[in-house]
N, C-alpha and C positions, 0 to 999 in steps of 0.2 A: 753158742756161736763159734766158738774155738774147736767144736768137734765138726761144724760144717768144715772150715774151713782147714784144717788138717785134710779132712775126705775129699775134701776139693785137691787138694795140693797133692795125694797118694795117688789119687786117679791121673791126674796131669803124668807125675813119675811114673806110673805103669805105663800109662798109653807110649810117654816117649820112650821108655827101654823097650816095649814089644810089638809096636805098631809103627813101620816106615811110612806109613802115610801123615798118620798124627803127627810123627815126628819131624817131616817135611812141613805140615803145615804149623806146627809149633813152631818151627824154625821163621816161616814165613811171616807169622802176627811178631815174632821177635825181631825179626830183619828191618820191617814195618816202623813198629812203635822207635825203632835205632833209628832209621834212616828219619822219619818224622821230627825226633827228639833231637838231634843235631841242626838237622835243616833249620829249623826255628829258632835254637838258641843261635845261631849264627847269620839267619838272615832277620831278626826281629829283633834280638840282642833280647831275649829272654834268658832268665835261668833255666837249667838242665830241667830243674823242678817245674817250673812252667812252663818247657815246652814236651815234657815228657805228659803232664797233667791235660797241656793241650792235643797232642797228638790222639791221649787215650778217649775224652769225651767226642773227639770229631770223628775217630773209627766206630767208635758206639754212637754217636748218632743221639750222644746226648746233649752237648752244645749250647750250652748255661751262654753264652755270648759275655762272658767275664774278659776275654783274650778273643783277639780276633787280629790275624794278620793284616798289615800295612803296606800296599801298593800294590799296584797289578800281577808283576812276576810272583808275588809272595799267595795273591788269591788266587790266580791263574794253577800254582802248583798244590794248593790247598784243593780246587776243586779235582786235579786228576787224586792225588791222595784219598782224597771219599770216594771217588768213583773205583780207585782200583782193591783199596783198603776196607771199604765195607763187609764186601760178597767175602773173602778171605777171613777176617774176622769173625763172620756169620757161622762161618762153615766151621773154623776151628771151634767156634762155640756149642754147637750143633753138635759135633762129634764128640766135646766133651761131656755134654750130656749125658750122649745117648750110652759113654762111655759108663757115666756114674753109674746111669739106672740098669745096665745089664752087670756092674760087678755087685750091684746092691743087692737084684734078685737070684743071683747066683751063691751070695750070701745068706738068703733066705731072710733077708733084714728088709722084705716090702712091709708095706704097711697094708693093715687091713682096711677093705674099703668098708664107707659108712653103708646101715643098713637101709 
């Protein structure tokens, strides 16, 4: 599990030292999960930890309904945050992928498929 996640975290660092795009949208799920994580510990009076935990399930779209914002302005800014936080998220993810699997098979480290 520790060598996924180092590979995950190598690919991340390539893509932002040699890709302006990646690194633009790297910047942006960063900018995101900030701006998220402040908002909430200061309009819900959550910890950093819970409102940083909450920002990340509501752009993933995962949404355990453990934390849920309190009053209108607070759901009102919740619903543009999904709406504008998803498709962004999606995409950074999408290109980190697609990132993985073209330095994997450039590595020659594909896997063979079953027969």
């Amino acid at each position: 599990m520790f060598v996924a996640w180092s590979r995950l975290l190598r690919t991340m660092v390539r893509g932002v030292k040699d890709d302006p795009e990646f690194r633009a949208l790297a910047g942006a799920v960063g900018s995101l999960l900030a701006v998220g994580t402040v908002f909430y510990a200061l309009s819900q009076d959550w910890s950093l930890v819970d409102s940083f935990y909450f920002s990340v399930t509501t752009l993933t779209t995962v949404g355990f309904g453990d934390l849920a914002p309190e009053g209108d302005v607070a759901r009102l800014a919740t619903v543009v945050y999904e709406l504008s936080g998803v498709g962004v998220l999606v995409l950074f993810l999408s290109q980190l992928a697609q990132r993985g699997m073209r330095e994997r098979e450039e590595k020659g480290g594909r896997r063979s498929e079953p027969a």
